[in-house]
C-alpha positions as CSV (number, residue, x, y, z in Angstrom):
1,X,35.9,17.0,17.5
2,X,32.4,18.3,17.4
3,X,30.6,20.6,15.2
4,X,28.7,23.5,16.3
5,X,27.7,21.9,19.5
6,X,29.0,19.3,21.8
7,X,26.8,16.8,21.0
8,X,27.1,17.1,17.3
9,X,30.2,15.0,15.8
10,X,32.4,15.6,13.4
11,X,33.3,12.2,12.4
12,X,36.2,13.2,9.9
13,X,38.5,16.0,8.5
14,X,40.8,16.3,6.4
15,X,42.2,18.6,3.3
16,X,39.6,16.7,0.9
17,X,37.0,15.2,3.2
18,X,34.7,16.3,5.4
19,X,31.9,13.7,7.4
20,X,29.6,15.1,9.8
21,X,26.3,14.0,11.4
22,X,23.1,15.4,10.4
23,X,19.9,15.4,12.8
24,X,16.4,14.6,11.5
25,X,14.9,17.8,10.1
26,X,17.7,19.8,8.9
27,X,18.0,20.2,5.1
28,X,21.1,18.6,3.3
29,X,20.9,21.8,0.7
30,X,19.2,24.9,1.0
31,X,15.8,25.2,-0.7
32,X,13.1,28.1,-1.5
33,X,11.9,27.5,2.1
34,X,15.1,29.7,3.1
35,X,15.4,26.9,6.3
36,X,18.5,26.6,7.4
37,X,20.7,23.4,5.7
38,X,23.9,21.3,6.6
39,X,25.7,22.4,3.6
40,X,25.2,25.8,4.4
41,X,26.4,25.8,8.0
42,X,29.0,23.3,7.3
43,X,30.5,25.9,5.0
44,X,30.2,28.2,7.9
45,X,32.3,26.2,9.8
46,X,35.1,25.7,7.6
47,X,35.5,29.0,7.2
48,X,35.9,30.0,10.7
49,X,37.7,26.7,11.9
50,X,40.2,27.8,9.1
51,X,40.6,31.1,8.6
52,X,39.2,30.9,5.1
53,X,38.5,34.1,3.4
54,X,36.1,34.1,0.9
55,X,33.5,31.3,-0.3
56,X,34.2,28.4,0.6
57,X,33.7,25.2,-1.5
58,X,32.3,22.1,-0.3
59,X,30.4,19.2,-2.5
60,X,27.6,17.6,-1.5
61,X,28.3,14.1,-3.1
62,X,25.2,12.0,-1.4
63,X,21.9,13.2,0.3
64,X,19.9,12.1,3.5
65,X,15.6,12.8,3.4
66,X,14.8,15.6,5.8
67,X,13.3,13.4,8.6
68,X,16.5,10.9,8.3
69,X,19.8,11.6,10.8
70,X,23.0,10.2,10.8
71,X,26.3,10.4,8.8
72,X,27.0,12.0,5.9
73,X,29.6,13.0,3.5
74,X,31.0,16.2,1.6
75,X,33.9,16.9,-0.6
76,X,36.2,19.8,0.6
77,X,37.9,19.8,-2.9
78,X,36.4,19.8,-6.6
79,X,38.9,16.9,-7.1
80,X,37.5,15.0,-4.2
81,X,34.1,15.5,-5.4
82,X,34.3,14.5,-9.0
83,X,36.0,11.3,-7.7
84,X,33.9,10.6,-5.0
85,X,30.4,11.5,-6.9
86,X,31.9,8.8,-9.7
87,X,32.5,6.0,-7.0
88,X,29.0,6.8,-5.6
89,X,27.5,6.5,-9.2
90,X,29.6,3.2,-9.5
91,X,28.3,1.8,-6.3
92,X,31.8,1.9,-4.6
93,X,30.6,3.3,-1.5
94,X,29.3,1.3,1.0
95,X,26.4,3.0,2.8
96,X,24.1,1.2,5.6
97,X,21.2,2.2,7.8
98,X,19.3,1.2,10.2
99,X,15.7,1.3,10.7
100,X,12.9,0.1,12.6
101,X,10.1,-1.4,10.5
102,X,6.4,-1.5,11.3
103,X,5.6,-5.1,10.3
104,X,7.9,-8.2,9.9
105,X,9.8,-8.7,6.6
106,X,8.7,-12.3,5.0
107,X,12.4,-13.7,5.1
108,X,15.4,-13.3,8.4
109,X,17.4,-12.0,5.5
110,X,17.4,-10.9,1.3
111,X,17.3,-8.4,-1.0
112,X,14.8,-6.1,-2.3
113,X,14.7,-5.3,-6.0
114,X,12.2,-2.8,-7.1
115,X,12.0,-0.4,-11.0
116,X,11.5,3.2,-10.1
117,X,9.7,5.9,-11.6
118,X,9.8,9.6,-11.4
119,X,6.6,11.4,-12.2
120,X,6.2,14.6,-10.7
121,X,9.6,14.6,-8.4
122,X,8.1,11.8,-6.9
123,X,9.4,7.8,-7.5
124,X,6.7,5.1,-7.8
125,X,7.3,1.8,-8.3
126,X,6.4,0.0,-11.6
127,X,6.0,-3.8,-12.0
128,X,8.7,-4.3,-15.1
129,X,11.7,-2.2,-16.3
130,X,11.2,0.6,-19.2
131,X,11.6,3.8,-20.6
132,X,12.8,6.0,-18.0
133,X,12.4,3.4,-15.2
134,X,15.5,2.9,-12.9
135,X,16.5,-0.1,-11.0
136,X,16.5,0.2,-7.4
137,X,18.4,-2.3,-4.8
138,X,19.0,-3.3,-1.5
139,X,19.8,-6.0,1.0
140,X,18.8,-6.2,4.6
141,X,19.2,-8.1,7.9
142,X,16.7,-8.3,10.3
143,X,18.5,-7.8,13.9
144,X,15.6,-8.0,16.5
145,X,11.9,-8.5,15.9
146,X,9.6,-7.4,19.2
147,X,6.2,-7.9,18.8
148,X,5.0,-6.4,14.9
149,X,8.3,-4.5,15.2
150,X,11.4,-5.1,13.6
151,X,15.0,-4.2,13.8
152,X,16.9,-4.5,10.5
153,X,19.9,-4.0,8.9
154,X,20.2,-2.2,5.2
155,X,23.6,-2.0,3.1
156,X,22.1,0.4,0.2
157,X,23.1,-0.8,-3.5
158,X,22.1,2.0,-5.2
159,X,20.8,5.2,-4.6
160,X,17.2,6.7,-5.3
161,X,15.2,9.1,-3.8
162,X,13.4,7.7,-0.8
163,X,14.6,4.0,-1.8
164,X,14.6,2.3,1.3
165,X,11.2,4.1,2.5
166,X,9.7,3.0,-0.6
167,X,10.6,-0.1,-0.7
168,X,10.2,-1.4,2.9
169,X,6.2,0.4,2.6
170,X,6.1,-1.9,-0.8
171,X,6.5,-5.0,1.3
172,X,3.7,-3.9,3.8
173,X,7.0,-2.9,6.5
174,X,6.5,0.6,6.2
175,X,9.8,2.9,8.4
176,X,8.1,4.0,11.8
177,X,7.0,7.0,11.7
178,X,7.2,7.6,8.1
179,X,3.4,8.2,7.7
180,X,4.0,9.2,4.0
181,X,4.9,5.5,2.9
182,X,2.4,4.2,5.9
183,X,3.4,4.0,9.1
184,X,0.2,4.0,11.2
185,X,1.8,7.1,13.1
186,X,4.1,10.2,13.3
187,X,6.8,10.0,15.6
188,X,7.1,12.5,18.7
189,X,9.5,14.9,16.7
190,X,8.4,14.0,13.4
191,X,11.8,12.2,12.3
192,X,11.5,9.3,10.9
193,X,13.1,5.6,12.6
194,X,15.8,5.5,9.7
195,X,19.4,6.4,10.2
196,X,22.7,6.5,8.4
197,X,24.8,4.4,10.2
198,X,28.1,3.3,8.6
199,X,29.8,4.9,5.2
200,X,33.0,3.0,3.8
201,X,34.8,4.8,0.9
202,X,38.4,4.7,-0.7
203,X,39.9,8.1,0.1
204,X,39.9,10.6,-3.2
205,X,43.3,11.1,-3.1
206,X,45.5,8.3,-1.9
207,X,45.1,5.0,-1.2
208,X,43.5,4.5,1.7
209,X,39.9,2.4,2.9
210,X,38.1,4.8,5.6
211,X,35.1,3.4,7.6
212,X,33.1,6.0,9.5
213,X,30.4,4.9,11.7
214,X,27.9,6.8,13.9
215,X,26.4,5.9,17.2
216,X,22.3,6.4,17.7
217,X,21.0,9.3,18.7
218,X,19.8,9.7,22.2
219,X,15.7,8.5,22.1
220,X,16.3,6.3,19.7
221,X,12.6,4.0,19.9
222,X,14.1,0.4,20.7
223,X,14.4,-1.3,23.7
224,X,14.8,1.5,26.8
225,X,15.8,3.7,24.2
226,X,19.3,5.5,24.3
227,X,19.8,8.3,27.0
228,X,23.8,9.5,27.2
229,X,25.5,12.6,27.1
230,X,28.4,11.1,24.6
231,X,25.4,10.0,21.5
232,X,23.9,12.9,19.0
233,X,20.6,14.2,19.4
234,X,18.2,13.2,16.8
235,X,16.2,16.1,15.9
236,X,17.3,19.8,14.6
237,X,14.9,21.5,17.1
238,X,17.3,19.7,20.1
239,X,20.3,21.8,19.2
240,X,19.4,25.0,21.2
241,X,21.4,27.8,21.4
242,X,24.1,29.0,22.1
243,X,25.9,27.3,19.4
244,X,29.4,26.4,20.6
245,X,32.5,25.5,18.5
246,X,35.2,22.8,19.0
């Protein structure tokens, strides 16, 4: 089943869940930009797929940065989002990534433990816990190292703005392409080399484990790169009209 076009998946549906893959430089929500978003079109969607008069609901119960592709979830139910926000909060959603790192993490394998803290919209990392100051996790793998490259692995643990960009850049492993953190350059299409690969969640309303994975994206910068007509695009701007549904 595909989305809007037929390289855009649709990973899962059902009458509480919706999982969908969004390319690098779309929005997750709508801002005062007015640039288009994957909550708004997903709502779209629904309602045409379905026959749905009206506005439709749909929760957005996680978030992906801007630059970042890959799979996401949404509630299709206020039920569904209430429980699945709660198991998020809880860390009972298994999230990984993976990314390509500028630089060479000191160990093969560990986990990263950093204190955030807001100040302006923006997290910064403090040396020592306080007032206001939010623990941030992760664990990590590296795959593949290729020169000052490196391939890695990330199960997230829990769930801050721009975590893992963050804290890779604090080790001196900055994302490629994620010149904001320090990468020493902007990638082509400015994405960023961080995507959402693999989301494992009890269903909201029964009991049921799901895994959803999703396959890179066509370009994707290791090895030859990936060049197939059955992968996603990576960025937005690829999805040229006409939009198709299926």
């Amino acid at each position: 089943m595909h989305f809007f076009h037929h390289r855009w998946p649709v990973f899962f549906e059902d009458n509480h869940v919706l999982s969908l893959y969004k390319p690098a430089g779309l929005l997750m929500q709508g801002d005062r930009s007015g640039a288009p978003c994957l909550l708004d079109l997903a709502r779209s969607w629904i309602k045409e797929r379905h026959h749905k008069p009206g506005r439709v609901f749909l929760g957005l119960v996680h978030r992906l940065d801007r630059p970042v592709a890959g799979i996401v979830l949404f509630a299709r139910t206020s039920k569904a989002a209430s429980r699945l926000s709660a198991r998020i909060r809880e860390g009972q959603i298994r999230k990984s990534y993976i990314a390509i790192l500028e630089g060479i993490p000191p160990s093969p394998s560990g986990d990263l433990v950093h204190f955030f803290e807001c100040e302006k919209g923006r997290n910064r990392i403090q040396s020592m816990p306080g007032k206001g100051v939010k623990e941030a996790r992760l664990s990590f793998q590296v795959l593949e190292s290729v020169g000052k490259q490196t391939l890695v692995k990330i199960n997230l643990q829990t769930g801050r703005k721009h975590q893992i960009r963050l804290q890779f850049a604090q080790i001196g492993c900055p994302v490629m392409g994620d010149v904001r953190y320090g990468a020493s350059a902007p990638l082509s299409g400015r994405q960023i080399a961080l995507f959402s690969k693999e989301i494992a969640f009890q269903h909201p309303t029964r009991p049921e484990e799901i895994t959803l994975s999703s396959p890179l994206p066509e370009g994707w910068p290791w090895g030859s790169g990936i060049a197939a007509t059955d992968v996603p695009l990576w960025n937005w701007d690829e999805f040229a009209l006409p939009i198709i549904s299926g």
